[in-house]
Each structure stands twice: as structure tokens, then as C-alpha cells.
C-alpha positions as a printed NumPy array, in Angstrom:
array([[23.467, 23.399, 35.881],
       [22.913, 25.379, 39.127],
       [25.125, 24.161, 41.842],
       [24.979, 24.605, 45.73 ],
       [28.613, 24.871, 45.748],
       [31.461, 27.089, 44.757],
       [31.169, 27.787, 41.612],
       [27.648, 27.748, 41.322],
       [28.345, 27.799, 37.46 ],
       [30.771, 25.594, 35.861],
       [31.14 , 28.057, 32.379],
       [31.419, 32.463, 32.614],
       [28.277, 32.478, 30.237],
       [26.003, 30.435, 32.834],
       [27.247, 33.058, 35.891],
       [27.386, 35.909, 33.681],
       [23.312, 35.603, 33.526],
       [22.729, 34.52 , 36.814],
       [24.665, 37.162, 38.046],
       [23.554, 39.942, 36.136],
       [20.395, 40.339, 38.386],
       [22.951, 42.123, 40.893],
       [25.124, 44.094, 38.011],
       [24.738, 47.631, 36.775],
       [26.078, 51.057, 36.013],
       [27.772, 52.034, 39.679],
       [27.205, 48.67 , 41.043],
       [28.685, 45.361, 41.122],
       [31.171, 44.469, 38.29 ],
       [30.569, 40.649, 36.916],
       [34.073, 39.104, 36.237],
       [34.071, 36.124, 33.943],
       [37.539, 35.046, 34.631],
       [41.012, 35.586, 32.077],
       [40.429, 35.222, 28.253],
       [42.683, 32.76 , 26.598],
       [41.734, 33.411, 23.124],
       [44.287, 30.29 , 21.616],
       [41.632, 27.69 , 23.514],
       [38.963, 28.238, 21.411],
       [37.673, 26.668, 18.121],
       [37.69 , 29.862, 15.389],
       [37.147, 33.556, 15.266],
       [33.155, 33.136, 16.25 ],
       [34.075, 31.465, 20.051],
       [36.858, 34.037, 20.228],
       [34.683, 37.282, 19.086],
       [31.575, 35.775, 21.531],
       [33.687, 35.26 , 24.605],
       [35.064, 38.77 , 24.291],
       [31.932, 40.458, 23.203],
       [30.157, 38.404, 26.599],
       [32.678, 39.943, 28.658],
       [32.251, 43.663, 27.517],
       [27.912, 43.455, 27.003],
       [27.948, 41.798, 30.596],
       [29.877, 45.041, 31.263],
       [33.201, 42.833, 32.519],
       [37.061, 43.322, 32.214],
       [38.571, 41.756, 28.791],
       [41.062, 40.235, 31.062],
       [43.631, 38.291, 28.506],
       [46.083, 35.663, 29.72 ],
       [47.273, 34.952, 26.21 ],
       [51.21 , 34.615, 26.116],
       [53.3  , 36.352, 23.313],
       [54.074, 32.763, 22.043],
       [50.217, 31.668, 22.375],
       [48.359, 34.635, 20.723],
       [49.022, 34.293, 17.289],
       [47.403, 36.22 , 14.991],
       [44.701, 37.142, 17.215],
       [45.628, 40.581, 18.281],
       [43.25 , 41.967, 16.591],
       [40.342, 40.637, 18.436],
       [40.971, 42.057, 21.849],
       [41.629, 45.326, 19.991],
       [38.161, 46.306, 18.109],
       [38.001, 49.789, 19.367],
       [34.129, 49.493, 18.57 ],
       [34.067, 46.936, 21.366],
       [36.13 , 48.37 , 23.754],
       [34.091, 51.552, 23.806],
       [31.663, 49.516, 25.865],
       [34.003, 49.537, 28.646],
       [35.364, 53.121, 28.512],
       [31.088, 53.957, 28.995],
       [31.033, 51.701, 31.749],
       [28.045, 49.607, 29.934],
       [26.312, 46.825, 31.71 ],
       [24.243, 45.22 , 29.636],
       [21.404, 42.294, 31.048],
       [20.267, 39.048, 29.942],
       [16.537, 39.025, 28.42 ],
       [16.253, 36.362, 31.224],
       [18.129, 35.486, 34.313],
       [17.849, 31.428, 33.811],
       [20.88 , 30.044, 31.551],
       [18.277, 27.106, 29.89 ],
       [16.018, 29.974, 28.675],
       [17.159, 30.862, 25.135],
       [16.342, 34.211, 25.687],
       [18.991, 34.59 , 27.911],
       [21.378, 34.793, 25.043],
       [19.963, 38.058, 23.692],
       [21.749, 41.151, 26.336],
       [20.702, 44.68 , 26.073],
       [21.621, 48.157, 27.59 ],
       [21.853, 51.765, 26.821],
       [24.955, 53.442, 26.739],
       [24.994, 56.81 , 28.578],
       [24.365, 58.949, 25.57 ],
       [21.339, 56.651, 25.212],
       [22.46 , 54.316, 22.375],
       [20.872, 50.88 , 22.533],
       [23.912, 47.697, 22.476],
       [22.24 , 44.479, 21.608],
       [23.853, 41.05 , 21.878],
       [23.07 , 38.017, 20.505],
       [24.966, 34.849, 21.415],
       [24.422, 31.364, 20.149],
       [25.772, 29.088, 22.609],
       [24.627, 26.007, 20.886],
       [26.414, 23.605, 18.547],
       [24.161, 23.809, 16.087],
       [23.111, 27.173, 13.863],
       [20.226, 29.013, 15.727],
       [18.101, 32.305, 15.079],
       [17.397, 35.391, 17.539],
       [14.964, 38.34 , 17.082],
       [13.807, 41.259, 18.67 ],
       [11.436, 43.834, 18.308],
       [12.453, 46.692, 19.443],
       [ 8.897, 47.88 , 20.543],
       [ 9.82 , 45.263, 23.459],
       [12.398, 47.379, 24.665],
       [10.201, 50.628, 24.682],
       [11.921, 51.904, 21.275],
       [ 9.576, 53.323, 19.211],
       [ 9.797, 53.128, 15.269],
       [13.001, 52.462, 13.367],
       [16.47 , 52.861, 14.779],
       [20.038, 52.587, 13.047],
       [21.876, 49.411, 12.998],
       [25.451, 49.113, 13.044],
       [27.679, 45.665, 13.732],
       [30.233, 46.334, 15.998],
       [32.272, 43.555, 14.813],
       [32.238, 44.222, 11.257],
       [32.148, 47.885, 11.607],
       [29.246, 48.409,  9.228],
       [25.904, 50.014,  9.09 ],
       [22.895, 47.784,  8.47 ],
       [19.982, 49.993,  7.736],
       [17.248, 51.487,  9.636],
       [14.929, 48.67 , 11.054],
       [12.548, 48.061, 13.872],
       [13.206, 44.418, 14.75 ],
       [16.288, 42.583, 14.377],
       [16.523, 38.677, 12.862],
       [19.766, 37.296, 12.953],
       [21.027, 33.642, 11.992],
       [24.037, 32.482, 14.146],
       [26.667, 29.769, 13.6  ],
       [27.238, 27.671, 15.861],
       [29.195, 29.307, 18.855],
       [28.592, 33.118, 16.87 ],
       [27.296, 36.437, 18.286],
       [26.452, 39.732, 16.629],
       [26.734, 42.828, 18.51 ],
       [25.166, 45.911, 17.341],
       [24.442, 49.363, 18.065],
       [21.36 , 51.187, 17.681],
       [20.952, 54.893, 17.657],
       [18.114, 57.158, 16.808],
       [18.048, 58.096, 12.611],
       [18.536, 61.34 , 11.642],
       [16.19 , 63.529, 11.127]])
């Protein structure tokens, strides 16, 4: 819910789209706030919330303790993920307007001109995403690889993922071989 006041957004997710309009490569930089991956539910809501951050092209910004972190070190140290920040990625929202389910699918290009796709579920329930890549002006079939898994996933020209509730899938696509 759009408010008139400070914060217009009660949750990162709803400003991170709204935002995004103004982000970019050599522009703004969105800030979604400190992570504190020991408040959320399982490794899905802690793997979105720092994937949002880095596709929205934000700081990972962690406020976890030594006593609070457990054993989720790991997550704020996929190198895969990181990478987006070392590029300086921005990625941007299908849509700008947080009820619009399409707002939970981000893309960009790095700057050697791989494609990072996001796909967030923010609902409670299991949902689906897709994309053609056509839509994004990629022609034919590109490699997939998950950047949370750290696995290749074929060559395809359309991606159809099923998400858990809370989940996201983060890939990268680059140009096959020839």
C-alpha cells in the first residue's frame, strides 16, 4: 500500500519496485535497509531477500550478530551473487506497481552483456513465473545457469519456473556457443 507519508512503503520489496523507475548503472543506488538473515522463516526468505537486494542492484548490508547468524554464513557469501555487485548491476521490475505480479520478475544485463533474471514469489502460497525471452529482445536460445545452485540448466528460449512460497530463482543467461 502506497502511502503519502514517510515511508511510502512499509516492506524493501514494495520500494524496491517503486523506486526502481529512478535506479540504474551510474545513477541512483536503491537501499533496502540492513539484512537480518536470523528473522526470517527458512533458506527461501533468506536467499530472496538477499538476491532482491543485489538484482535491485543494492548493498547486502547484514546486521546479523556473531551470536545471531548461525549457520547462515554461507548465504551472504555465494560468490555467484555477489558478482552482481562487483558489475554494478541494476536490474528493473517488469512493472513499477507492487500489486502487479509481474513486478516480481527483475531483469538487466550485466556489462559484458549477460542477461540476470529474477523471479520472486512474494506470496504465501506456491506460484509460477515465465518469460519469453523474445520479450526482452533476445533472439533464439540462450544458456541458463542458477546462481543459487550453481548449475547449468540447458539452452532454452523461455523460462517456467514454480516457486515456494516466499522462493526466488536467479539465473544467468549468456549467448551458447557456437
Amino acid at each position: 500500500q502506497h502511502r503519502q507519508h514517510w515511508s511510502q512503503y512499509a516492506t524493501a520489496f514494495d520500494g524496491y519496485i517503486y523506486w526502481s523507475r529512478l535506479s540504474g548503472r551510474k545513477k541512483m543506488i536503491l537501499d533496502g535497509d540492513f539484512i537480518r538473515i536470523n528473522t526470517f522463516a527458512n533458506n527461501d526468505e533468506k536467499k530472496s531477500v538477499i538476491s532482491l537486494h543485489l538484482v535491485a542492484g543494492g548493498p547486502v548490508t547484514i546486521s546479523d550478530q556473531f551470536n545471531t547468524i548461525g549457520n547462515d554464513l554461507w548465504l551472504y557469501q555465494n560468490e555467484e551473487m555477489l558478482t552482481l555487485n562487483k558489475d554494478g548491476f541494476v536490474g528493473k521490475p517488469l512493472s513499477n506497481d507492487p500489486t502487479n505480479p509481474q513486478s516480481q520478475i527483475w531483469k538487466g544485463q550485466m556489462t559484458n552483456g549477460d542477461w540476470i533474471i529474477g523471479f520472486f514469489n512474494r506470496e504465501n502460497t506456491g506460484q509460477s513465473r515465465s518469460l519469453k525471452f523474445a520479450d526482452l529482445g533476445i533472439d533464439g536460445k540462450m544458456k541458463v545457469r542458477d546462481l543459487w545452485k550453481h548449475t547449468e540448466e540447458g539452452e532454452v528460449d523461455q523460462l517456467n519456473v514454480n516457486l515456494a512460497a516466499h522462493a526466488c530463482k536467479i539465473v544467468k543467461l549468456t549467448k551458447p556457443s557456437k
